[in-house]
N, C-alpha and C positions, 0 to 999 in steps of 0.2 A: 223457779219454773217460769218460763215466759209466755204470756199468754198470746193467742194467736186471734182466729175469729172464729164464731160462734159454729156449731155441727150444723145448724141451718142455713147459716153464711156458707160455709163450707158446698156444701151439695149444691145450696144455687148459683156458685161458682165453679164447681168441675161440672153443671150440666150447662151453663152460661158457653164452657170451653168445647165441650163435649159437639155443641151445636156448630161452633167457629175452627175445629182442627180439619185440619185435610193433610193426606200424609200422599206422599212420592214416591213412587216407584223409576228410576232414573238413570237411563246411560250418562257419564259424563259429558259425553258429545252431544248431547241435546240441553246439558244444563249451560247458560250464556249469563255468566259472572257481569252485573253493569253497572256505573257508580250515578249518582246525582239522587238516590231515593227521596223517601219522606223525611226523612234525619239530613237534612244539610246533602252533605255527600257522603250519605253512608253507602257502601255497600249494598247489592241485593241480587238476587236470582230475579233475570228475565220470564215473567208466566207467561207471556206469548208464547216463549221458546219450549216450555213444558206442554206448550196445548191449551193453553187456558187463556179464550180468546176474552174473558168477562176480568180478568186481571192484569195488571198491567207489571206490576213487582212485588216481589216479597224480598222488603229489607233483612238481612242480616241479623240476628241478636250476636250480643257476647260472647254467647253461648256455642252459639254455631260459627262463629268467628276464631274462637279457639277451635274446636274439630276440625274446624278446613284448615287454620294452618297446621296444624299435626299432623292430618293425614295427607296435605301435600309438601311435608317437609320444609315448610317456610317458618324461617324462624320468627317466633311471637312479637318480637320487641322491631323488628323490620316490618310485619307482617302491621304492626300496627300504627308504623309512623308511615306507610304507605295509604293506609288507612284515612290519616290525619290531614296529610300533605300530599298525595298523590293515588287518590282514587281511581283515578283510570290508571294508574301504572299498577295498582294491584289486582287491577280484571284484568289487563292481561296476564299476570303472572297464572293467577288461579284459570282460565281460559286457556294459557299455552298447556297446564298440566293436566286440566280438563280431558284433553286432543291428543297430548301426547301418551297419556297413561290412564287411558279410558278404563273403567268399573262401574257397577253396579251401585249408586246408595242411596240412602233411603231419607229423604227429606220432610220433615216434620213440619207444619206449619200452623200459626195460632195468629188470631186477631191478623189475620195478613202480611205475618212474619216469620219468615226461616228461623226460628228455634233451633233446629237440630240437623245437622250434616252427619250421617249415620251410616253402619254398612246395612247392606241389605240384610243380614242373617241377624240383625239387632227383632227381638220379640215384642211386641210392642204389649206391655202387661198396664191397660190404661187405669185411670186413679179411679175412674167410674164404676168398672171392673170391681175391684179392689175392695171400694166401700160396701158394695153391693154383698161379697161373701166377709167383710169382717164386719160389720157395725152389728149384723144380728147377733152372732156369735159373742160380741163384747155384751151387749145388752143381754144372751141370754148368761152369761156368767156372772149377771150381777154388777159388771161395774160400771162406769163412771169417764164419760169421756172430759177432760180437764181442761185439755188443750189441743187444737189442730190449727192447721195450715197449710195452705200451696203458696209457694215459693214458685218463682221461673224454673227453679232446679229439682224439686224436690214434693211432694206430698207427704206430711206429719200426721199422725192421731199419736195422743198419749190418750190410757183411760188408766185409772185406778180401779181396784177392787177390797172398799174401806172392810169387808167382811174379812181378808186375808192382810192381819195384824201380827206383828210383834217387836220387839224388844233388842235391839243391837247391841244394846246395855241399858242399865236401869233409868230408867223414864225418858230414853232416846226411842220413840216408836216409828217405823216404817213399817208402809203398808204397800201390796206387792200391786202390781203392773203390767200395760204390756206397752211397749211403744211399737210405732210401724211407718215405715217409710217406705216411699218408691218415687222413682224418678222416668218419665217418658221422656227426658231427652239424652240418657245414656250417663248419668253422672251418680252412675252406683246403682247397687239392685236394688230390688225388694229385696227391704227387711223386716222381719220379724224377730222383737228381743223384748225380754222383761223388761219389767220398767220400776224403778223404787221412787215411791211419794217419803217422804221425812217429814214427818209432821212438826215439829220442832218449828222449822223454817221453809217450808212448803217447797222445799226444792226437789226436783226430777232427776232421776241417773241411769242410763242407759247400760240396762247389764249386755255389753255389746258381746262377750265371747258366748252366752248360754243360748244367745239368739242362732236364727236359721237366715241364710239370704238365699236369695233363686236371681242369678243374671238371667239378663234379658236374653235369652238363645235358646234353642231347643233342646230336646231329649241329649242326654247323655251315653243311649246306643252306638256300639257300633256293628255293624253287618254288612258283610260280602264286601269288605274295604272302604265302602261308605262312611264318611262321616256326617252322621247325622245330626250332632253338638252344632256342626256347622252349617245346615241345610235347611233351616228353618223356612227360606224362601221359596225351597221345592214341594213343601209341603202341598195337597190340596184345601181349601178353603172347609171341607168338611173335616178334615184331619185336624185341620186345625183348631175349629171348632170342639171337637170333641176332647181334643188334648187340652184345650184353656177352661172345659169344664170339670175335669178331673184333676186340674192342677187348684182351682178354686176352690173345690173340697175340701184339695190338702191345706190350705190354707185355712178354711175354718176351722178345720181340723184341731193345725198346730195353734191356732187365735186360742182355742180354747186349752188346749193343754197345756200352754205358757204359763197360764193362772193358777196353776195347780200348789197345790200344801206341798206336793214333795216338790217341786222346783224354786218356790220358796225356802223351802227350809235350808235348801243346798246355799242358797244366796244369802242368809243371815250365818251360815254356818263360817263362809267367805268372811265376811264383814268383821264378827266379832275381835276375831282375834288383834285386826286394825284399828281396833277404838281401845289396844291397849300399847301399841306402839309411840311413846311418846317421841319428839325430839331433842335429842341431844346437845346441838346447837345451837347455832342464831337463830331466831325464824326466819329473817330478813334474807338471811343466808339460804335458807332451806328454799325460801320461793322463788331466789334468783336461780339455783341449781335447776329450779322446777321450769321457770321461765325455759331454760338451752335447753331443756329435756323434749318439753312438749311444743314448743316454739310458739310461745304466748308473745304477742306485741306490750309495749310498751303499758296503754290502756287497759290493756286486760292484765297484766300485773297486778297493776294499781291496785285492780279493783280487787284481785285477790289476796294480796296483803292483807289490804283493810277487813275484807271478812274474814281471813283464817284469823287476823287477831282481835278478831270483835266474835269466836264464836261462842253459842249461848251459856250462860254460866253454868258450874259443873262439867264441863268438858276440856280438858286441858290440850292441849295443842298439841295431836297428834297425827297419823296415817289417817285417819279417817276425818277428822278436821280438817286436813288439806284436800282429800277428796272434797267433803262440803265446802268450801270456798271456793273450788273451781264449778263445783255445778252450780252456787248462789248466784257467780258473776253473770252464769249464763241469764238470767231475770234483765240483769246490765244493757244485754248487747240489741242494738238495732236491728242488726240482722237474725231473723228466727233460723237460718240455716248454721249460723255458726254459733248460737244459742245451741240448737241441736247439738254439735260438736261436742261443745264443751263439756255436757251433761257424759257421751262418750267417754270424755277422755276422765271425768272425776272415777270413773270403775276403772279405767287404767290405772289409776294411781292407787287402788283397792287389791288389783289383781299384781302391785311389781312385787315381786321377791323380798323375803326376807333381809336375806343381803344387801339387794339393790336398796332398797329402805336405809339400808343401818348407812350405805356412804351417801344417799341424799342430806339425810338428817344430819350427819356428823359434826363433830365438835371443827 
């Protein structure tokens, strides 16, 4: 499990943010694409042209750098040697399509930078928000917050609940979970999903399919040909309100019945059977089939070799030792977002088929 910063760090960071966002409401005709920012010649959104006579530019992130080229159809690998080598040839491009194919979107902003190029019907479910209806809920179930994080992309809590214990096989104990993520610049929803601690080797695994996610848009009604999925803009500011306080509910809601002995149970009932699947084959073999499968780089190989063949004694290398060696590496990786991932992707390798099992493994 990768550790991130502390629940105190945490909160005096998304209220640190919470003080610095300012979010956009925006014809594209009033948005003025300009190059030379604070970054060399990064890219950035003109704030004169938004109204903001106290701003002068909001650079571009990455982040929003990929959005605008996707939603104006400029391809990535152009979009970013124009970037590199011709800054003002890419404000015009994004400018000429500004004008030519005006819409609505909805621009995000943090420390004085465009984060996020959004459509307007994007729900903005903030991390503030968030903590505010799940920390009590984790703390009144008893457990254990282990690990969190904000990323540029994403907000993390893991907690444990060391009260809800058992037994995958004899003296392999995990204890149950929830993990929870969300993203305010549009790079996946809220989510809500158990979460397994392994005490053995303290790694974290994301039970991604028993989870719940909520994208960022409104109600799922439809009425009198309206689509309301898509009208989240039209809303009034009190509708709104009241909708984002009955969705928080649901949310502590489900924080708490994630925890539960029968959602657990269901989850060891899963597992078992995987800590009897041995392999067949090579291992060597087994983790390159795994490498194409899941499209692990190079590094992250490595690293799982070496753990699936170093795991603890008494366990012989099987389905669920290769899960464990994909959520171990994730402790590995630099990055806490693709740490996150990985822990994903070891219940993937929990949940493939029988079948699909027997031709990874194969002789």
């Amino acid at each position: 499990m990768k550790i991130g910063r502390s629940l105190d760090a945490l909160k005096t960071e998304l209220d640190r943010q919470a003080d610095s966002k300012r979010d956009f409401g925006c014809d594209t005709r009033i948005i003025t694409a300009v190059p030379n920012m604070l970054e060399g010649d990064r890219m950035g959104f003109d704030g004169i042209a938004l109204g903001l006579k106290d701003v002068g530019a909001f650079p571009t992130t990455d982040i929003a750098d990929g959005q605008l080229s996707s939603r104006l159809k400029i391809p990535k690998k152009y979009y970013d040697r124009m970037s590199d080598t011709s800054p003002e040839l890419l404000c015009t491009n994004i400018n000429h399509w500004f004008n030519a194919e005006p819409e609505v979107r909805q621009v995000r902003t943090l420390d004085g930078q465009a984060r996020a190029f959004l459509s307007n019907k994007f729900r903005p479910l903030d991390n503030v928000e968030l903590c505010k209806a799940v920390l009590p809920s984790i703390e009144e179930a008893g457990a254990e917050i282990l690990s969190c994080e904000v990323t540029d992309r994403r907000l993390y809590i893991k907690a444990v609940a060391y009260e809800l214990q058992g037994e995958v096989k004899t003296g392999d104990v995990v204890s149950a979970g929830l993990a929870i993520s969300n993203s305010e610049v549009g790079h996946g929803s809220l989510s809500i999903t158990p979460w397994l601690y392994r005490e053995i080797c303290k790694n974290g695994m994301r039970v991604a399919s028993y989870g719940k996610k909520k994208y960022h848009t409104g109600s799922k009604i439809n009425t009198d040909g309206v689509d309301l999925e898509n009208s989240w803009e039209l809303y009034s500011d009190k509708t709104k309100m009241v909708s984002d306080q009955a969705f928080w509910m649901q949310v502590r809601d489900l924080t708490q019945s994630l925890m539960s002995q029968a959602t657990f149970d269901w989850i060891l009932n899963e597992i078992r059977p995987t800590t009897e699947r041995e392999i067949e084959g090579d291992p060597m073999m087994v983790v390159e089939r795994t490498q194409r499968k899941f499209k692990f780089n190079d590094d992250e190989t490595t690293q799982i070799t070496r753990h699936f063949l170093s795991e603890p004694a008494g366990n012989p290398l099987t389905q669920w030792g290769l899960a464990n060696a994909i959520t171990r590496t994730a402790e590995d990786m630099k990055s806490y977002d693709r740490a996150s991932e990985l822990e994903g992707v070891g219940w993937d390798v929990i949940e493939m088929p029988k079948r699909d099992w027997s031709t990874l493994s194969a002789l």
